[in-house]
N, C-alpha and C positions, 0 to 999 in steps of 0.2 A: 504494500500500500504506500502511496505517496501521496501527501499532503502540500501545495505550494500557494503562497497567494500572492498576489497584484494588489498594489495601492492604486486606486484610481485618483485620487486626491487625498486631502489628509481629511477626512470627512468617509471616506466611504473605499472599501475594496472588495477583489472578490476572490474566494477561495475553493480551488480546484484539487478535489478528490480523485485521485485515480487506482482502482481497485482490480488487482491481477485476481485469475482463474487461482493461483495456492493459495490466496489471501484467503479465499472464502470455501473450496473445495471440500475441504476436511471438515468444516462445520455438516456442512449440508450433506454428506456422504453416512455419517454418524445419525444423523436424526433420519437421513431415509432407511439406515440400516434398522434403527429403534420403529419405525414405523412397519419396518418388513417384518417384524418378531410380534408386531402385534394387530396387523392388519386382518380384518376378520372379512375375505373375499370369497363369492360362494363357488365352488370346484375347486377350492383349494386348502392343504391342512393350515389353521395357525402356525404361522413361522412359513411357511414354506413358497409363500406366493413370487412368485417369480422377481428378480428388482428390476427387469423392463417394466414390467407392469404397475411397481410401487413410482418407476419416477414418473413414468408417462401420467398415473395421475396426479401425484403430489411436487413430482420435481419442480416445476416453475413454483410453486406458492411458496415452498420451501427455501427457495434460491432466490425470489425477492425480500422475504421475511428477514433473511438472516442478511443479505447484504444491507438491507434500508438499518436492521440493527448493530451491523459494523461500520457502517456512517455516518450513525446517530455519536454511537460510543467515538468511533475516531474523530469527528469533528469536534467535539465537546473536550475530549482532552487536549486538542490542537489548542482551543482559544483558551483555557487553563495554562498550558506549558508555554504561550505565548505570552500569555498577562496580556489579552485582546480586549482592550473596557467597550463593550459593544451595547447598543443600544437597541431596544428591542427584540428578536430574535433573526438568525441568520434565514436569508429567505431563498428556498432553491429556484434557478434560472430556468425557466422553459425550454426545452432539447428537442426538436424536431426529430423524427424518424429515429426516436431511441427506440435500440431492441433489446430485449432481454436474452434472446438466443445467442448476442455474442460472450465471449469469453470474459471480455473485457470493460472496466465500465465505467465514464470520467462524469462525476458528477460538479454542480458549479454553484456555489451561494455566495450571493450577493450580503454582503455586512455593512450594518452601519457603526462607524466609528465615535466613540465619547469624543468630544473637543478638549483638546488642551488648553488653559486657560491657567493662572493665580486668582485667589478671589480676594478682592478689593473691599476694603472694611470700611473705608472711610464714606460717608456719606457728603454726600454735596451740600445739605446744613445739619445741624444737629437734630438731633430724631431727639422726639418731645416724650421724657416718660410722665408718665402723669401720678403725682399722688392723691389721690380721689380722696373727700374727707366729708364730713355730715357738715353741713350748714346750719346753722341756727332752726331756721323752719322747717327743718328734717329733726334736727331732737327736738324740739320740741311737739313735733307728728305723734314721735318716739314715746316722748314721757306720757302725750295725752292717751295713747293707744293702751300704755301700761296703766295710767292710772283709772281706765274704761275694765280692761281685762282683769283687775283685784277689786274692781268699787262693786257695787251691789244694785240688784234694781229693785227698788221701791214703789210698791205698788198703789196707784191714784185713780180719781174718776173722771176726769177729762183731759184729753191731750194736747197737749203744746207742742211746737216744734222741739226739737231734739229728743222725742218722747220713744220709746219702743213700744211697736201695738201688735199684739198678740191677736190671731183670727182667720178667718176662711177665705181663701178666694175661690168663686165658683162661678159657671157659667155651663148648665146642664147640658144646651147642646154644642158645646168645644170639650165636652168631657172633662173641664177645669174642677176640681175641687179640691184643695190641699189649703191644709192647716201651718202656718208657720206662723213665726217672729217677724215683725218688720219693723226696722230702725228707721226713723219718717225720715232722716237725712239721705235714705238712699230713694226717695221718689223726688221727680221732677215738678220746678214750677208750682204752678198754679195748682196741679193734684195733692200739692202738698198740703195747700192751704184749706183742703176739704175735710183734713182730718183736725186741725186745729179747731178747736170746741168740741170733739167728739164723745161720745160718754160709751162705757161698756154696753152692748148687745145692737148699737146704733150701727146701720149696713150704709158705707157707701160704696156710690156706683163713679165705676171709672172707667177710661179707656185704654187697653196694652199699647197703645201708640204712643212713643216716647212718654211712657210712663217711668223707665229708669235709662240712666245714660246710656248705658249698656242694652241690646236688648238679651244680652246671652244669661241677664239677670232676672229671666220671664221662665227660665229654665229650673232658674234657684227656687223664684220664691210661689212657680203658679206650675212648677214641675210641667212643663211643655215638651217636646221632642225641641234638637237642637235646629232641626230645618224647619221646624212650625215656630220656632219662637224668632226669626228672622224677619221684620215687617209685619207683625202680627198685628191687626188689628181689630179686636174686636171687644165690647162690651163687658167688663166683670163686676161684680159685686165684690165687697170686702168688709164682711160681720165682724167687730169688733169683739173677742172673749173677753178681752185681759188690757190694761194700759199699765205701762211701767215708766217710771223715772230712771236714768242711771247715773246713781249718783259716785262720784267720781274718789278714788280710793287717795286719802291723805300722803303727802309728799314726806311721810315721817321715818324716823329708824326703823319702825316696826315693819312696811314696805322695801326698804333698803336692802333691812336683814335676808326677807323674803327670796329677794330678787339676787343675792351677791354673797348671801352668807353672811354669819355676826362679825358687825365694824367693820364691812370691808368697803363699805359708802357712806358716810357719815354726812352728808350735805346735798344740797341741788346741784351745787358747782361739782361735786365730786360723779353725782347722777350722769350729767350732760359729760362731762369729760369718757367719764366710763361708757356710756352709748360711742363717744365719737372714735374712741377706744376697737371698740366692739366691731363699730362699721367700718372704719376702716382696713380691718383684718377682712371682712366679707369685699370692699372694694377691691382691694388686690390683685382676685383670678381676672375681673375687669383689665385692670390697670396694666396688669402681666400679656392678658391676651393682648391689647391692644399694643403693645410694644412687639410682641412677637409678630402682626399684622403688618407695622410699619414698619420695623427692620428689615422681613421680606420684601416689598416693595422697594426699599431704597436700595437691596441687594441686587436684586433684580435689573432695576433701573441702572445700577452703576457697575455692571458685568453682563457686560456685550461679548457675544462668540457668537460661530455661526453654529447651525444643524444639519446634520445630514436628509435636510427635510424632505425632497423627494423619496428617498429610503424610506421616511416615518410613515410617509402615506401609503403609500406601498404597501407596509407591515402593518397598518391601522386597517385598510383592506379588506385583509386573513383573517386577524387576532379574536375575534368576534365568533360567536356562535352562527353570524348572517352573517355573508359575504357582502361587503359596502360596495359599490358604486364610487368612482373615482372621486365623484365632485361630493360624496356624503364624506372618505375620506379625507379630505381637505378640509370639510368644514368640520368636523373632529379635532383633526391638528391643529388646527387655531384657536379651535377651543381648550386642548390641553399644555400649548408649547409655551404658557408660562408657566404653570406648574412644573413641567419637565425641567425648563430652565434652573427653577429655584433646587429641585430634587437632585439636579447635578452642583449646585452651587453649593447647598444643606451636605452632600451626603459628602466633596472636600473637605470642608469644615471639618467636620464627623472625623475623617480619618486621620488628617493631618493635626489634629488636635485631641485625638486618644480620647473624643467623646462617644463610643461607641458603649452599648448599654450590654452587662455582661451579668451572669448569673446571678455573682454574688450582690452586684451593684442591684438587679431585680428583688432579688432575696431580701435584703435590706430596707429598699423603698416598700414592697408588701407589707416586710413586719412592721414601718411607722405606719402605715394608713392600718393597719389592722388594731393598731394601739390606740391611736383615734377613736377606732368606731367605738372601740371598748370601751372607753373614758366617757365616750358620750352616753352610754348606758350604765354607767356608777362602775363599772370594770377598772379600778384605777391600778392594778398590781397583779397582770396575769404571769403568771410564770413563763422562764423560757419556754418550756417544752411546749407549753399550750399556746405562745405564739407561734412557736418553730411546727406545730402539728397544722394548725389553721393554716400558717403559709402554703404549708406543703399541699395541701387540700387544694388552695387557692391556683396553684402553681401549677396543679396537674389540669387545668381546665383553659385548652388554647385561644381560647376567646377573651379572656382573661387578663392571660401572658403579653397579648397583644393590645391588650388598651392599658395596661398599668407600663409595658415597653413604650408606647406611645410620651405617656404621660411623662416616665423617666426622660425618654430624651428631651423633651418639652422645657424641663428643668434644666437639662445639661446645658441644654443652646442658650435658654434664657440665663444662666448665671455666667457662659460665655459673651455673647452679647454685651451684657454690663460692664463686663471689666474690658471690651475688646472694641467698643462701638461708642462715638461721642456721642454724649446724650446731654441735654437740659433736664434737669427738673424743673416743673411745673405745678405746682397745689391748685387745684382747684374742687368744687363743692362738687356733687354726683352730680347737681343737674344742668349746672357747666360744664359738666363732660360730654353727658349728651350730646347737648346743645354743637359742645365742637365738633362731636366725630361724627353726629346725624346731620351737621349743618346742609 
């Protein structure tokens, strides 16, 4: 067997298999002889059937089987013992008037070639990391929400706005009838003000049309299907059982304690600190993603190389369970030839900086998220073996392996990144963050 290839450019070559009659001989000779030992042919004993007879039927299926699998194997160790960083997989070239009757056989794949490139770190201005933090109007959402969630409802005979009314919403022929809670601050407008003076057993009548901002909140409180409660409009009644006050739970130690443990909040200032505390650890995977969004992009943007891009369409094609159409190929590759870009940019990085994610580094990152979850269900002290048993559980399950791999290297690049890529810091409130990156 001989192996040789052609550079056609430095993007793309092609490589020519040529397979002599001893390369392959002896394989195929051995499985026709194992096929004569047990071919069960009728006028003839097992074992005995003639080997004209075993190759004339099997010899050809035989003799393409095992050369396409000495082709498969020899080409794949070529691009191994070559160190060939190929792109996509290698595609064989069309052979007009090939026979398989001859002795002889030169097969021909076209390959596309990785680009040589350095990746360029420096961005063209400094990439914005953002530290995201609660705004005053956000703890204080915060504190009102907690001190709604500990306060108590007090029960009254007429309602006011900000009142909770307990009661039926019905309407026989929409099938509506369902009993809930409803907090008058979540009805709209003018519906609002129908329940203001209300007294227990008193029915008002409303309409589902913009009756909550939302209407996906027609689903909540009148249990409708999710495609009937879209544009709903129709008439309901709302029987009053119950009217409640909520009155709002005291800003004192005894709340603090509740919420933080004994003394570990002593104040309002110490409250709101501790909320912005809190959120700010929740803003982070934000803050994180969003930097790892715009470092690819500036990476991208500042590492120009070409592709072997006729190649890719070519191979986008094939790759498919349906065979593409040229112009469906193309518009495939434009759709993926930035991604590709940054997977060749990322996966440099990756080697040339020893961030590649390895067992033990896996092992380690499962057993802190494993210690986590535990802490968050009062598990504050599980034993090694019981985290090292759970890992191992975890570890044998490859769906797993591959989104906590993901996650590890996500980490890797982003703690690379930081120390490797000029950045600004930037404070801003959550809902100036928005604001910038939805602008």
């Amino acid at each position: 067997m001989n192996i040789t290839r052609e550079n056609i450019d430095d993007l793309n070559a092609v490589v020519k298999v040529a397979i002599a009659k001893e390369d392959y001989s002896g394989k195929v000779e051995k499985i026709l002889k194992d096929y004569r030992k047990n071919a069960n042919i009728p006028g003839f004993r097992k074992g005995h059937v003639p080997m004209g007879m075993v190759k004339k039927q099997y010899g050809k299926a035989v003799l393409v089987d095992e050369v396409n699998k000495m082709l498969q194997d020899a080409l794949n160790k070529y691009l191994t013992e070559e160190k060939l960083d190929v792109l996509g997989n290698p595609l064989p070239k069309e052979q007009e008037n090939f026979d398989w009757d001859q002795e002889e056989y030169t097969f021909e794949f076209e390959l596309g070639l990785s680009p040589q490139f350095e990746v360029n770190l420096e961005p063209k201005e400094p990439i914005t990391h953002y530290n995201i933090v609660a705004g005053e109007e956000m703890i204080n959402n915060q504190i009102e929400h907690i001190r709604k969630q500990y306060g108590k409802l007090v029960s009254k005979e007429v309602a006011e706005e900000g009142d909770v009314v307990a009661g039926t919403f019905s309407n026989e022929a929409e099938g509506i009838d369902n009993k809930t809670s409803l907090p008058l601050e979540k009805i709209k407008g003018e519906n609002k003000q129908k329940f203001v003076g209300a007294k227990v057993g008193d029915t008002i009548k409303l309409n589902t049309k913009d009756l909550f901002e939302d209407d996906h909140q027609l689903m909540e409180f009148l249990k409708v299907e999710h495609d009937k409660a879209h544009g709903l409009e129709v008439d309901v009644d709302f029987t009053i059982s119950e009217i409640n006050k909520q009155e709002l739970a005291e800003l004192d130690q005894d709340l603090f304690d509740k919420l933080f443990g004994k003394d570990e909040v002593k104040s309002v200032e110490e409250l709101k600190e501790k909320i912005k505390e809190d959120a700010a650890k929740q803003f982070q995977q934000q803050s994180d993603q969003q930097l790892l969004n715009d470092v690819t992009e500036s990476l991208i943007e500042n590492n120009q190389f070409d592709l072997p891009k006729e190649f890719l369409q070519k191979w986008i094609q094939t790759v498919g369970e349906k065979q593409l159409t040229q112009e469906e190929a193309k518009e495939e590759y434009e759709k993926s030839e930035k991604g590709l870009r940054f997977q060749l940019i990322e996966g440099k990085l990756v080697r040339e900086n020893n961030l590649d994610v390895k067992f033990e580094d896996l092992k380690a990152f499962a057993t802190a998220r494993i210690r986590e979850q535990m802490a968050q269900f009062g598990q504050t002290d599980p034993s090694e073996k019981e985290l090292d048993d759970i890992a191992a559980r975890v570890l044998s399950n490859q769906e797993e392996v591959k989104r906590l791999s993901e996650q590890l290297m996500n980490e890797k690049l982003l703690d690379f990144y930081k120390n490797n890529i000029k950045m600004e810091e930037k404070e801003v409130t959550y809902d100036d963050f928005v604001k910038e990156i939805y602008k």
